[in-house]
C-alpha positions in Angstrom: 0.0 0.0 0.0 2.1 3.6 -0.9 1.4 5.9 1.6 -1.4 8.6 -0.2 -3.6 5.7 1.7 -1.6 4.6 4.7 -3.5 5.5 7.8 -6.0 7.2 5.6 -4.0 10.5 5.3 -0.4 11.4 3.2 2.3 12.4 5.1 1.4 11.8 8.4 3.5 12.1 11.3 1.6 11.4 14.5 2.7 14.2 17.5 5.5 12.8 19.9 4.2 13.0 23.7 5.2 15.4 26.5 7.9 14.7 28.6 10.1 17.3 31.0 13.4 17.4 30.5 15.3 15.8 33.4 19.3 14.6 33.9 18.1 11.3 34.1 17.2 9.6 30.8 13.2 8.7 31.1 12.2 6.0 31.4 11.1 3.7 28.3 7.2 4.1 27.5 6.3 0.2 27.4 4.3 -1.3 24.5 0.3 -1.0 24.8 -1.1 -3.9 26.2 -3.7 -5.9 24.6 -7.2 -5.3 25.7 -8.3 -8.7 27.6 -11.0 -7.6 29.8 -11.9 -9.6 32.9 -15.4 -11.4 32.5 -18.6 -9.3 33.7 -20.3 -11.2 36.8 -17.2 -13.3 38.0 -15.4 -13.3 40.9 -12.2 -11.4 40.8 -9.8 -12.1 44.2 -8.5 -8.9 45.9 -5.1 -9.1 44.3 -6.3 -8.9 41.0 -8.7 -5.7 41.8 -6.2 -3.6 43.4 -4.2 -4.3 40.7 -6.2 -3.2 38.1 -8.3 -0.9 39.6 -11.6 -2.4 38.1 -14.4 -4.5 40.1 -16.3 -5.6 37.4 -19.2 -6.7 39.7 -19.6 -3.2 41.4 -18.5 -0.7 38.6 -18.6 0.2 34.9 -14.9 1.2 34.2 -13.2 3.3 31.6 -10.8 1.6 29.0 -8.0 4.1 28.8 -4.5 3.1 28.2 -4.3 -0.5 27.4 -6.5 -1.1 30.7 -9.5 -0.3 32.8 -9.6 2.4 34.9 -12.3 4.3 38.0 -13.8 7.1 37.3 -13.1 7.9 40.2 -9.9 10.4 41.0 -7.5 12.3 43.4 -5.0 15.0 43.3 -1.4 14.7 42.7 0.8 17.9 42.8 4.2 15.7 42.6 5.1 14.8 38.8 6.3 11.9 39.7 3.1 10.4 40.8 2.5 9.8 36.6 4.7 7.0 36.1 5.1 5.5 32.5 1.9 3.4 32.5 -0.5 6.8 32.7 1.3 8.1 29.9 -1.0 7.3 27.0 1.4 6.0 24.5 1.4 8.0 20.5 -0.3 5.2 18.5 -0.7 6.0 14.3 -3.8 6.3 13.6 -5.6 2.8 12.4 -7.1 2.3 8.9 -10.4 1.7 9.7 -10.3 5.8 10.1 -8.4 8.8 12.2 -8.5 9.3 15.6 -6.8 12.3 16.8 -3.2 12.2 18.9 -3.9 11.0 22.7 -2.6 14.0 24.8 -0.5 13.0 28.4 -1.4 13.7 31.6 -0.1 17.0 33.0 0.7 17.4 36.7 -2.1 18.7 38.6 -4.6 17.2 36.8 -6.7 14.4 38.0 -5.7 11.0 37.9 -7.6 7.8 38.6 -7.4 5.7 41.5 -6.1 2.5 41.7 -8.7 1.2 43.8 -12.9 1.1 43.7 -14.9 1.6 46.7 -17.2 -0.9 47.3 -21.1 -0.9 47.6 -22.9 -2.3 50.3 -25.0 -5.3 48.4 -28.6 -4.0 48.6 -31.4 -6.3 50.2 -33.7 -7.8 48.4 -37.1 -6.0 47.4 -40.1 -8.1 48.8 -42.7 -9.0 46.5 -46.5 -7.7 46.6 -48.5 -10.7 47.1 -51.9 -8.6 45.9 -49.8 -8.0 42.5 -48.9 -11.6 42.4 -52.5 -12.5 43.0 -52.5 -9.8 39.8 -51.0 -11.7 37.2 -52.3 -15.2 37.7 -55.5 -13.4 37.3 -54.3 -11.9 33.7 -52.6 -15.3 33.2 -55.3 -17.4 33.3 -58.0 -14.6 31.1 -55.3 -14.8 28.3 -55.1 -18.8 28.6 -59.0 -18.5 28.4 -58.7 -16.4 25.7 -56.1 -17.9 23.6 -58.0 -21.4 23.6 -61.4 -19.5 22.7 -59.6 -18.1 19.5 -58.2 -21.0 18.7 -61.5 -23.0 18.9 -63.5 -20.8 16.9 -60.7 -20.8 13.9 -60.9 -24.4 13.8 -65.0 -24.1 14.0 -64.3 -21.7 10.8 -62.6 -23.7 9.2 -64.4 -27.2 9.6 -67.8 -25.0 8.9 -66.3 -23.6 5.2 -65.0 -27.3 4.8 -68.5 -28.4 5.0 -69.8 -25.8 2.8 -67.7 -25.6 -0.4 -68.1 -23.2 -2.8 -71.2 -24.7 -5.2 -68.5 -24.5 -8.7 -65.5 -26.0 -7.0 -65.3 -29.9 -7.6 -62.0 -30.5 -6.3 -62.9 -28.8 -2.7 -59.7 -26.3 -3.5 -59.5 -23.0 -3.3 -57.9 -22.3 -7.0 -59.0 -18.8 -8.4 -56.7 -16.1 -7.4 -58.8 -14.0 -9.7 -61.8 -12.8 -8.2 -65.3 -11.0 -8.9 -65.4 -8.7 -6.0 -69.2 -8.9 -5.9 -69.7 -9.7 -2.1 -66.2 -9.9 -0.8 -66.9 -13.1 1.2 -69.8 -10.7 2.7 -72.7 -12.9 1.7 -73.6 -16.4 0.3 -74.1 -16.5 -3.0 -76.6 -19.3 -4.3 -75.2 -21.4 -7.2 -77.5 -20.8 -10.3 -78.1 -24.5 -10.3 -79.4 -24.4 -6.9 -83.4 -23.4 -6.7 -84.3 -20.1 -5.3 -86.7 -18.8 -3.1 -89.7 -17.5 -4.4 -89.5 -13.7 -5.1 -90.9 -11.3 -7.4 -88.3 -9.5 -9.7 -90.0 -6.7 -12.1 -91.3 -8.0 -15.0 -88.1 -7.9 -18.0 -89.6 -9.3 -20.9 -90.7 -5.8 -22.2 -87.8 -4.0 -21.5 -85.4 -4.7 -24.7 -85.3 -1.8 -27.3 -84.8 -2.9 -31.1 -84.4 1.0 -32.4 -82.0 1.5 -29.5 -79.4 4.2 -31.0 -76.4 2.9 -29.2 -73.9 3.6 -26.7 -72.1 6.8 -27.6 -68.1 7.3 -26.8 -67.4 10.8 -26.7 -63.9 11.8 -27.6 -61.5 14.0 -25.1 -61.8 17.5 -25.0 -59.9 19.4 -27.2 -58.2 20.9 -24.3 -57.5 18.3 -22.6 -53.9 18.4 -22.5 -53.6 22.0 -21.8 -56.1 22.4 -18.9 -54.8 21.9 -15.5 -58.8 21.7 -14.1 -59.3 18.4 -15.5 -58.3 16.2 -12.6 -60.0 13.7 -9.9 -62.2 16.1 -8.2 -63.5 17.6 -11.2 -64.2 13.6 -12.7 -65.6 12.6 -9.7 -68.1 15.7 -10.1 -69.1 15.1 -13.5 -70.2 11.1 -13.1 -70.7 10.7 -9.3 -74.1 11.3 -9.7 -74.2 8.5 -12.4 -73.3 5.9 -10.2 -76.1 3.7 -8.6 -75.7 1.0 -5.7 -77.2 -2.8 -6.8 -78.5 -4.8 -4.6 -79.6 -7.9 -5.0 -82.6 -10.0 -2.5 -84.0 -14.1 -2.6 -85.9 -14.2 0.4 -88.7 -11.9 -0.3 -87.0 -9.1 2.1 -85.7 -6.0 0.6 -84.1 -5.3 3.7 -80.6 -3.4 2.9 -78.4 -5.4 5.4 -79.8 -8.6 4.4 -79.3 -8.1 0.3 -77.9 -11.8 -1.0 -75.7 -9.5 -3.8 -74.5 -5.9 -4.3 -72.7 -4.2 -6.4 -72.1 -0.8 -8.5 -74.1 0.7 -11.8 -73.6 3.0 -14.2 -77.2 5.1 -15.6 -76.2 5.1 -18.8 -80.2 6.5 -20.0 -82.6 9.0 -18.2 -85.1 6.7 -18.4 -83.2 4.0 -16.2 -81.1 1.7 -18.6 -77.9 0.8 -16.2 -74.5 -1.5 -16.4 -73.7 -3.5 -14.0 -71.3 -6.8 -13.8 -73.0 -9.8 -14.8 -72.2 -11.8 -11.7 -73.9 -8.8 -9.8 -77.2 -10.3 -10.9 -75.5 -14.2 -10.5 -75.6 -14.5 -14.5 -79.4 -14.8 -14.4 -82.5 -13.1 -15.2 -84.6 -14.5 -12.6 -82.0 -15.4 -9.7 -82.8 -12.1 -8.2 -85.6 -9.5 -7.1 -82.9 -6.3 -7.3 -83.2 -2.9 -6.1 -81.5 0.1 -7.5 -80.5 3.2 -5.2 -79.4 6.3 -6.7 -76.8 8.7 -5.3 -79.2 11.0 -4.2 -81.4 8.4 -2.3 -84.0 6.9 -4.4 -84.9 3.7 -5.0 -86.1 1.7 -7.4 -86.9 -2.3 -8.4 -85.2 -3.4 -11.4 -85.4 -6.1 -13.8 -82.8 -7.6 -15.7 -82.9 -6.9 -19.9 -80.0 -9.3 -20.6 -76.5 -10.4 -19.3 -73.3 -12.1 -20.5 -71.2 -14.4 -18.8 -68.6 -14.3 -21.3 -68.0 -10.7 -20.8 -69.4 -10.1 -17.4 -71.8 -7.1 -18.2 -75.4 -7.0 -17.8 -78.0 -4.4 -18.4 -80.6 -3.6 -15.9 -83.9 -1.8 -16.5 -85.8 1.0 -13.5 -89.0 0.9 -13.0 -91.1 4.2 -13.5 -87.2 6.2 -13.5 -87.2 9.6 -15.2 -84.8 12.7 -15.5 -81.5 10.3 -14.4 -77.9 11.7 -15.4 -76.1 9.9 -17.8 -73.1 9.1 -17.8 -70.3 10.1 -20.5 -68.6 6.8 -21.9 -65.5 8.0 -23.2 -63.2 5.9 -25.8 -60.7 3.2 -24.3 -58.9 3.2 -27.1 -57.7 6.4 -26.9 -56.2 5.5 -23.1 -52.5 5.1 -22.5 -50.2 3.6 -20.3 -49.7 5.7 -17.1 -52.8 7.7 -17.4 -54.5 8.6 -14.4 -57.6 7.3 -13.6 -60.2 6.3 -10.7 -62.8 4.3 -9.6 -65.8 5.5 -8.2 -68.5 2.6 -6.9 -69.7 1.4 -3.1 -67.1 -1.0 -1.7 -68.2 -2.9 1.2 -72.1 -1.7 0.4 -74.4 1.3 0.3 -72.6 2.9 3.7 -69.7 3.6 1.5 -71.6 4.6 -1.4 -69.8 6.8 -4.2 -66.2 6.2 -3.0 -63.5 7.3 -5.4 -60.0 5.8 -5.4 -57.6 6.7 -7.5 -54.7 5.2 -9.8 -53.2 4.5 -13.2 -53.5 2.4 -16.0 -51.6 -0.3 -15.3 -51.3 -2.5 -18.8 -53.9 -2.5 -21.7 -55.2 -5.6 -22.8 -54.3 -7.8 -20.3 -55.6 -11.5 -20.3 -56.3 -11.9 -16.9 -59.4 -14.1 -16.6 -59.6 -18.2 -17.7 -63.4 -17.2 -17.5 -64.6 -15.4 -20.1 -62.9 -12.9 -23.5 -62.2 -9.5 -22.1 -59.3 -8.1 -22.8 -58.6 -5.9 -19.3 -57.3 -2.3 -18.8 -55.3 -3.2 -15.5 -55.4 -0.2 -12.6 -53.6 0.0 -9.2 -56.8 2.2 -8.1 -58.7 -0.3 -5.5 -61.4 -2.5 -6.3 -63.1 -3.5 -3.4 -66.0 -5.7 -2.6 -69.5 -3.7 -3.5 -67.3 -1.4 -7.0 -68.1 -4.2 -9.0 -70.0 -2.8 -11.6 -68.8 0.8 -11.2 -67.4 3.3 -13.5 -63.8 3.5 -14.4 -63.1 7.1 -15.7 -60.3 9.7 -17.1 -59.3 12.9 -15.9 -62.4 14.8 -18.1 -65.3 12.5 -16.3 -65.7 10.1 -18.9 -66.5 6.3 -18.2 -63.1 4.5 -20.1 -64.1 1.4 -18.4 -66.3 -1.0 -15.7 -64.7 -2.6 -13.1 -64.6 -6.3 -12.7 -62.5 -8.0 -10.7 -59.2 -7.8 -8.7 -56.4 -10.5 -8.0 -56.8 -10.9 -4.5 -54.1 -12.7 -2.9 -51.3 -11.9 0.0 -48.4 -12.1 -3.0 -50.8 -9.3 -4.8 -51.3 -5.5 -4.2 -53.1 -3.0 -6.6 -54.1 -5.7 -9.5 -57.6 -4.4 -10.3 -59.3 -4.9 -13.8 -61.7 -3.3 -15.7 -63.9 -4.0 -18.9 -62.8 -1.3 -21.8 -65.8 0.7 -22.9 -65.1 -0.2 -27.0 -66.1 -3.6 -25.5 -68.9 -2.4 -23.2 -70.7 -0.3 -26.1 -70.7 -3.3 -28.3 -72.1 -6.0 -25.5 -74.8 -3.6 -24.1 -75.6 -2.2 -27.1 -76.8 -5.7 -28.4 -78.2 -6.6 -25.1 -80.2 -3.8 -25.1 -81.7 -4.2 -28.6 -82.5 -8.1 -28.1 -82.1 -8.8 -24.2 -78.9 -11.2 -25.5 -75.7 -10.8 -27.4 -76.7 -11.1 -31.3 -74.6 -14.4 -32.9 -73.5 -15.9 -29.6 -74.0 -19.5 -29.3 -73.3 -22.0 -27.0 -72.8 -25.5 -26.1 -75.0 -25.9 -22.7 -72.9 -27.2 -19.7 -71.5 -25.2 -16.5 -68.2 -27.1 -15.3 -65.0 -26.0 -13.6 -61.5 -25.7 -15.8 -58.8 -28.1 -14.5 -55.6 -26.3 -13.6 -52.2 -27.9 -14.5 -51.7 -28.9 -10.7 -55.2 -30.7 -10.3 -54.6 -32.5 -13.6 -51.0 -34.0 -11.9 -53.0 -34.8 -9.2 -55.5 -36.6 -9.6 -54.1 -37.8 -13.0 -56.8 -36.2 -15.3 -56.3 -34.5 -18.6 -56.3 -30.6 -18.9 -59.6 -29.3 -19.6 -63.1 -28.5 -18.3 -65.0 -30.7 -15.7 -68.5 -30.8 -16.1 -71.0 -29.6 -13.2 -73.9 -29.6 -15.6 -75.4 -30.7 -18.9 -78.2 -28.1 -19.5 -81.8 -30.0 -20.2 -82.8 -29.5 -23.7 -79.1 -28.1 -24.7 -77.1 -29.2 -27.6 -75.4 -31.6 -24.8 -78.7 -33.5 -23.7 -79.2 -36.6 -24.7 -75.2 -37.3 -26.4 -74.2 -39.2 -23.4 -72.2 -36.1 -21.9 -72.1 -36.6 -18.2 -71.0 -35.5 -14.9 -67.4 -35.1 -13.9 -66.7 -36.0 -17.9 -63.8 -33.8 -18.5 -63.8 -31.6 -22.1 -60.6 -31.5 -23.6 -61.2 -30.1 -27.4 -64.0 -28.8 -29.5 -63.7 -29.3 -32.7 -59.9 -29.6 -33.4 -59.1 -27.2 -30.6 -57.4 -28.3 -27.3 -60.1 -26.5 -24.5 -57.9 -25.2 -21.3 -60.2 -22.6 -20.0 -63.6 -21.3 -20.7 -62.0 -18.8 -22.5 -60.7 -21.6 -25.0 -64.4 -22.6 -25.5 -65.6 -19.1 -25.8 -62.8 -18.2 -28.4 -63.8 -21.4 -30.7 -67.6 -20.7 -30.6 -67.0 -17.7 -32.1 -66.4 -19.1 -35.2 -69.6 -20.6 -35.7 -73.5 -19.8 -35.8 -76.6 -21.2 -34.6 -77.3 -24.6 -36.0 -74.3 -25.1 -36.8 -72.4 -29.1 -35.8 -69.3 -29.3 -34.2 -67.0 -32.3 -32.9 -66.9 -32.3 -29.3 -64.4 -34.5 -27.3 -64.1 -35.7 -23.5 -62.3 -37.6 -21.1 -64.2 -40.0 -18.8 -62.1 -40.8 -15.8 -64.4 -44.1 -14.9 -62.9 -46.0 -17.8 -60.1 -43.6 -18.7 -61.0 -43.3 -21.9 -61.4 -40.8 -24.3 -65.0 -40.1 -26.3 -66.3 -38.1 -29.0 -69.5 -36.7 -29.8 -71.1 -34.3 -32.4 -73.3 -31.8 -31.2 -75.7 -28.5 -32.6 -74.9 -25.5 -31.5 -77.6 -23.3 -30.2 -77.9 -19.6 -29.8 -77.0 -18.1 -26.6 -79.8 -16.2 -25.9 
């Protein structure tokens, strides 16, 4: 090493100590010695304490010179009382940084003492038997306590083992993805399941043929330039757009015992409103819903159509008049980074017309196995009760409809939303016919088998059948239960998605080549079914 770095500083010449000329030569300054301090709590003999000046029982001592010393001190006026050992030796300083140059000790000045007084042990403070009394009290509540948490989680957890969820065949808990409908709030009856008897407004009238369409407005031309477009002024212009769904089976239309909720968007002034289709549990009749608008009214609903594939549904007022209507704005026209928020009621009608606020995440995100939306992914929170809601730019225009969030511990912020170019074109047809136009279908409800359940429980990839819909193109082909669908036509099926994707290319009437896996004989089997439309 050259010297520039030596000690951390060039040219350094560390200062020689004091010493007063005398006849006699002084005497040599012995080396440092190593620091080896005694053990803390052990018994030292007398010898050893005088000599070092340190009771490491009674005292917290000062490491000066190579050694432990009191703080405690006396006067000395004769010189001679420093002798070489108090003389703190010139040591370079190390590498691991500078220290400056110890000075010596000057006659007159303090010095410590060799020897530590010694403190009387202290006696023993007795202990309070009412405290004691105290904590065996406390002891014993948090014992109590402790075993009554712990037997309700395991109550919780053998009650949701008894009741699984009504679409999950292998008793796992596999979707990460999630429709923040209820949140885990409520139950949700499975569509298979019969419902109680309620009255839900009478739909069948409610579909317009000469609807003129949704309309997507384009940005304001000064968009860019003016600084008062921002969150206040789009919560402003839609807030009063937004309605709260929710959603009764028992007869009540009691608030707090609603089976469903969600968000809406008014999108007429005569009460035409968006919603998620698993709001309104993919079904027309499922439901006897009521509508409240932000300023308090309510109103009973019907449903005009739905789709599963999409998740949108469109939902008629009864007797509604003079509503605002929202302004859908273009999705296309969206980029990455834009700001935007989310305005809906999450957790129900007591947080009705939240906003929170985020970006756009990623555009066209595949982030469902469920149905054909391509997402516009925001880290703006979707909670349970937004589902439904609007998702809009800086100017107050709807861009999108939120739809689900990943939920998951290993998640934060992964919210998605439907695009309103896809939107327009779903509700537009539902609208006009009470289904989408050219949609057809193949009449089962099943479950899609991961890549982990198919290793273990040595099944194909594919989708598990729950259901074969009576009078479907499936009836009556030998299709059964727990059959496991693994192409349609010459296309391997994965994912509802998969299937949804293939029927697109075909029309009602139309055959098609269906194959599936029968784990009773482990054999595979193909049929040829007519596609119907989904209306």
């Amino acid at each position: 090493m050259d010297q520039q770095f030596e000690n951390e500083y060039y040219g350094y010449d560390p200062q020689r100590p004091f010493t007063e000329k005398t006849d006699a030569a002084p005497a040599p300054t012995p080396e440092p010695e190593a620091f080896q301090p005694q053990k803390p709590l052990m018994d030292a003999s007398a010898d050893d304490t005088a000599e070092q000046g340190y009771n490491p029982i009674q005292h917290t001592a000062e490491y000066a010179d190579s050694r432990f010393i009191n703080n405690q001190t006396i006067q000395h006026d004769d010189p001679a009382a420093y002798p070489p050992p108090y003389t703190m030796p010139q040591t370079p300083p190390s590498q691991a940084g500078y220290r400056p140059p110890q000075q010596p000790y000057y006659p007159g000045a303090p010095a410590p003492s060799p020897y530590a007084p010694v403190t009387p042990a202290q006696p023993k403070a007795k202990v309070n038997p009412a405290l004691v009394v105290v904590i065996i009290v406390m002891g014993a509540l948090l014992t109590i306590s402790l075993f009554g948490i712990v037997g309700y989680s395991m109550y919780h957890v053998q009650n949701n083992k008894e009741k699984p969820k009504a679409d999950n065949f292998f008793g796992e808990q596999i979707p990460q993805f999630t429709l923040p409908d209820n949140g885990g709030f409520f139950d949700i009856p499975s569509a298979t399941e019969p419902q109680k008897e309620h009255k839900e407004s009478d739909y069948s009238s409610k579909a317009v043929k000469d609807f003129a369409g949704l309309q997507l407005a384009d940005k304001p031309a000064d968009f860019a330039k003016n600084e008062a477009y921002n969150a206040e002024y789009a919560f402003k212009a839609v807030a009063d757009s937004v309605v709260s769904v929710l959603c009764f089976t028992d007869g009540t239309d009691d608030n707090n015992k609603a089976a469903s909720q969600g968000s809406g968007i008014v999108i007429s002034a005569d009460g035409f409103i968006v919603t998620n289709s698993h709001v309104v549990e993919n079904s027309k009749t499922a439901y006897a819903i009521k509508v409240i608008t932000a300023d308090g009214k309510e109103y009973k609903a019907g449903v005009v159509g739905f789709d599963g594939r999409t998740d949108l549904a469109v939902l008629k007022l009864d007797g509604a008049k003079g509503l605002k209507a929202a302004v859908f704005g273009n999705s296309d026209d969206i980029q990455l980074g834009d700001d935007l928020i989310v305005i809906g009621n999450p957790g129900g009608i007591d947080y009705q017309n939240s906003m929170t606020k985020g970006i756009v995440s990623a555009l066209n995100r595949d982030a469902s196995s469920k149905n054909i939306v391509k997402y516009i992914q925001t880290d703006a929170a979707i909670n349970p009760g937004n589902s439904g809601g609007p998702a809009v730019n800086d100017c107050g225009q709807v861009v999108g409809v939120a739809s689900a969030k990943i939920a998951d511990e290993k998640y934060e912020g992964m919210g998605f939303c439907i695009p309103s170019v896809q939107v327009k074109q779903i509700v537009d047809s539902l609208i006009r016919n009470g289904y989408v136009e050219g949609r057809v279908k193949i009449g089962i409800s099943g479950l899609a088998v991961t890549a982990s359940q198919a290793e273990t429980y040595q099944l194909p990839r594919g989708i598990i059948v729950s259901t074969v819909a009576e009078g479907g193109p499936c009836d009556g082909t030998g299709l059964q239960e727990e059959d496991v669908i693994t192409k349609l036509g010459d296309t391997a099926i994965t994912s509802f998605a998969d299937i949804y994707q293939e029927l697109e290319k075909y029309k009602d009437g139309d055959k098609v080549k269906l194959t599936y896996y029968r784990p009773d004989d482990k054999k595979e089997h193909e049929i040829e079914i007519k596609l119907q439309a989904d209306k």
